[in-house]
N, C-alpha and C positions, 0 to 999 in steps of 0.2 A: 504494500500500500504506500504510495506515494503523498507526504503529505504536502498538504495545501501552501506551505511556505516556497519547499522544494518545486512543484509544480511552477508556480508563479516565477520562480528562478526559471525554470526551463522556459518555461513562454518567452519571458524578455531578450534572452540570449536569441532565440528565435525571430524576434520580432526585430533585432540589431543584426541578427547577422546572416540570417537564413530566413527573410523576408519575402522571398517566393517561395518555398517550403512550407513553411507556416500555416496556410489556410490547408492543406491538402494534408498533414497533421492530422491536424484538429480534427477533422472530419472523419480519417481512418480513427483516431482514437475514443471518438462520440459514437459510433458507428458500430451494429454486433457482428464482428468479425471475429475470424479465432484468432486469437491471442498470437500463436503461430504467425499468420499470414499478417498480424500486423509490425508482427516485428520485421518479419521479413522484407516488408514493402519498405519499411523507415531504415530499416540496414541498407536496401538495395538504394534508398535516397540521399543518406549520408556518404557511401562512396559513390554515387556520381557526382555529387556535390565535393566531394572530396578532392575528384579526379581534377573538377573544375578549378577550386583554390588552385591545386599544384600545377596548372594549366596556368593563372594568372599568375603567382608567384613566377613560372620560371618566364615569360615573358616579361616581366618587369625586370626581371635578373637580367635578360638580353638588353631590353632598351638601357637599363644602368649602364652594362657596356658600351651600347653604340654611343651613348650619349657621352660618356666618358672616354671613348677614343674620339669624337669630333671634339670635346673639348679640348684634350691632349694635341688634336692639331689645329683648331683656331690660339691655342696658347703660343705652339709654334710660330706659328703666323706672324703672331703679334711680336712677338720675341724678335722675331728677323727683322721687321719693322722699327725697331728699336735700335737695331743694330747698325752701327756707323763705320763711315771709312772716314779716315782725316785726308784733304787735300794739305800735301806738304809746303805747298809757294803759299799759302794766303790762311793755311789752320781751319777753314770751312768743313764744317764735317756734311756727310752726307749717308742716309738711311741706306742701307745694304738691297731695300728691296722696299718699293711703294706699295701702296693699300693693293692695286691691283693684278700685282703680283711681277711687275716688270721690275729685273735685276741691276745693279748698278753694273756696267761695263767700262766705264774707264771717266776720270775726272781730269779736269784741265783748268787753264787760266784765259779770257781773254783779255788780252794787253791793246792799248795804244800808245802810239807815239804824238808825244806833244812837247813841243819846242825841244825836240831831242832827246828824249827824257820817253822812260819805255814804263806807260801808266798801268798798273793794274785794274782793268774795270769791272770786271766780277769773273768768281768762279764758277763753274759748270761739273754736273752731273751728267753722262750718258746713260740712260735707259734704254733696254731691250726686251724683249719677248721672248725666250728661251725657245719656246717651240715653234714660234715661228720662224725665227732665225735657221732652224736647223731645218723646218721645211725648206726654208727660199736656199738656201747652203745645198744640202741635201738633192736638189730638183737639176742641178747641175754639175754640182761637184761629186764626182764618185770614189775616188780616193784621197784620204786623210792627207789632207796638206800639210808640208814644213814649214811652212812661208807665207805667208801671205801676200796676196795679188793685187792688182787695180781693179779686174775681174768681179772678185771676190766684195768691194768696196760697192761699185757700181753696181751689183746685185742687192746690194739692200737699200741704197740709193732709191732706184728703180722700183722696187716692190715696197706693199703697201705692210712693213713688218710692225707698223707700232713704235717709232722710236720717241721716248722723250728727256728731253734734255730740259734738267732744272738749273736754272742763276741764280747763283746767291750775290748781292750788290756789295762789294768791295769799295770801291770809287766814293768819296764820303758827298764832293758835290754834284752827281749824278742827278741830270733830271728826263724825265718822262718823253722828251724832245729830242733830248742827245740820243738816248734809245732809238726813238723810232729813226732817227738819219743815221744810223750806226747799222740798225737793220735794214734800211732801206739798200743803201753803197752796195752792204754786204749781199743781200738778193740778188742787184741788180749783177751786180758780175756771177754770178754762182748760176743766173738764168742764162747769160751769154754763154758761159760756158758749156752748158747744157742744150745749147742749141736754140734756146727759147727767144723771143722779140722779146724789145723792154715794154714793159708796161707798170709804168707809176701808178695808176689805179689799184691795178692788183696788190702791188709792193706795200702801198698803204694799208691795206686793208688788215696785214699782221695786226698793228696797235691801232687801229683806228678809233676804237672805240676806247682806249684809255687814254681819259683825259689828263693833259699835260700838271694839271694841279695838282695830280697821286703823285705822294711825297716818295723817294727812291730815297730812303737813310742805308747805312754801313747794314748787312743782316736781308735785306727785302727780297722777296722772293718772286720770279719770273718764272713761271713753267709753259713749254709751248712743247703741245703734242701733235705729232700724226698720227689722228685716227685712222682704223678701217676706213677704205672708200676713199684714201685723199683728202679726209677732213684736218684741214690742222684747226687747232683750239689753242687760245692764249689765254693762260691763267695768271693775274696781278696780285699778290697778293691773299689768294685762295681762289679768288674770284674770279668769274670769266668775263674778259671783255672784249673776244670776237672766237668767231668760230662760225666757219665757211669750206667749201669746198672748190680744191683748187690741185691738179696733182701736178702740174708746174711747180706751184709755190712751194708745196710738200719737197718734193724731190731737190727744189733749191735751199731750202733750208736745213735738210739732210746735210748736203755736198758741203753746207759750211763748213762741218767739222770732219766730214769722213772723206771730201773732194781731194782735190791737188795740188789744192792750196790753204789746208785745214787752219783753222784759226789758231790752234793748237795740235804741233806735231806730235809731240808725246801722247795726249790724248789718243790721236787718231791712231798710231802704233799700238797702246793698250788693248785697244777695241779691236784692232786684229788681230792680235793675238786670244781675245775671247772668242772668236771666229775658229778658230784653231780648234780651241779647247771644245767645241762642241762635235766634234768629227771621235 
């Protein structure tokens, strides 16, 4: 005989924890059945119910894994994000690898000459694609180079592999003016060279939309990307203030730094030799 305190205990645990069971319970044990058959029917409902807990438990046990190796590699991630190289001429450090997953391939200086005098104007980060690079690489190159080529340059020139290149502003009176005719000069031969006619419209259209009042102090940050497609993006700041499409301009401002007249030699040697290392 079950007494009435105990019962009451058993309902509740029931009614918490085996709340679809419960009514079908109650029922077989209101109910004149043999005593047999109703044990048997609530034995046969405890282990299918049973089967089910050890069913949810071990899926939650899997998802705690996947969710704990996606954490383990968004930590990664982020870690590499974190991670700097130092440029040695000017101390600018620069992230190992950006949010979207393009690696640093080789950093540089670009310098001017003024009144004789060899100015530093900001440093630069090269960004790449890893797997695109080894597609566009790969699609022509069949064995593992020792060397690097003009070839090899003008192949990522030419295709649309993702490159971007961040500036960090050195130069303490840089303004937003000097910039844009510093890129303009530098377009306008990088398009001759390439074959292209000049076109001042186009050449503007990199900074057009940053207005010459955006303060350039010692630290300030320029990023200008080729998207997929031939899009380059100019980011001031964090900010975007143009993005258009253009695979002229794209490919001219590639050839700045990887052309025959790189802005930076050492730079551009770097980055071939990262060329290299993906073979």
């Amino acid at each position: 005989m079950v007494s009435i305190s105990s019962r009451d205990s058993i309902r509740f645990k029931l009614l918490v924890i085996y709340p679809y069971i419960y009514k079908l319970k109650t029922t077989i044990y209101h109910h004149s059945l043999d005593p047999t058959c109703k044990f048997a029917l609530i034995q046969n409902m405890n282990s299918n119910t049973s089967s089910i807990t050890k069913g949810q438990d071990t899926n939650d046990k899997e998802k705690r894994i996947v969710n704990g190796e996606t954490g383990e590699m968004e930590e990664k991630l982020q870690n590499e994000e974190m991670l700097v190289e130092i440029e040695p001429k000017t101390g600018i450090s620069f992230s190992i690898k950006l949010s979207d997953g393009k690696q640093l391939k080789a950093m540089g200086v670009r310098k001017k000459k003024l009144l004789g005098f060899s100015i530093r104007i900001y440093s630069f980060g090269i960004y790449a694609d890893n797997q695109k690079l080894v597609g566009v690489m790969k699609s022509k190159i069949v064995e593992s180079p020792t060397k690097t080529t003009k070839e090899m340059y003008r192949m990522v020139i030419d295709s649309a592999v993702g490159i971007t290149v961040k500036m960090v502003i050195v130069f303490a009176n840089l303004t937003m003016s000097m910039v844009r005719k510093n890129f303009n000069e530098g377009l306008a031969a990088a398009i001759r060279k390439l074959g292209g006619e000049k076109n001042e419209e186009l050449m503007k259209r990199i900074l057009e939309e940053a207005k010459n009042d955006i303060k350039l102090t010692p630290g300030s940050e320029i990023e200008i990307t080729c998207l997929p497609g031939y899009v380059l993006e100019t980011k001031v700041h964090g900010k975007v203030v143009s993005k258009f499409e253009s695979e002229m301009l794209c490919r001219a401002y590639v050839y700045l730094y990887l052309g025959d007249d790189p802005l930076d030699k050492e730079a551009k040697e770097k980055f071939g030799m990262s060329l290299i290392s993906l073979f």
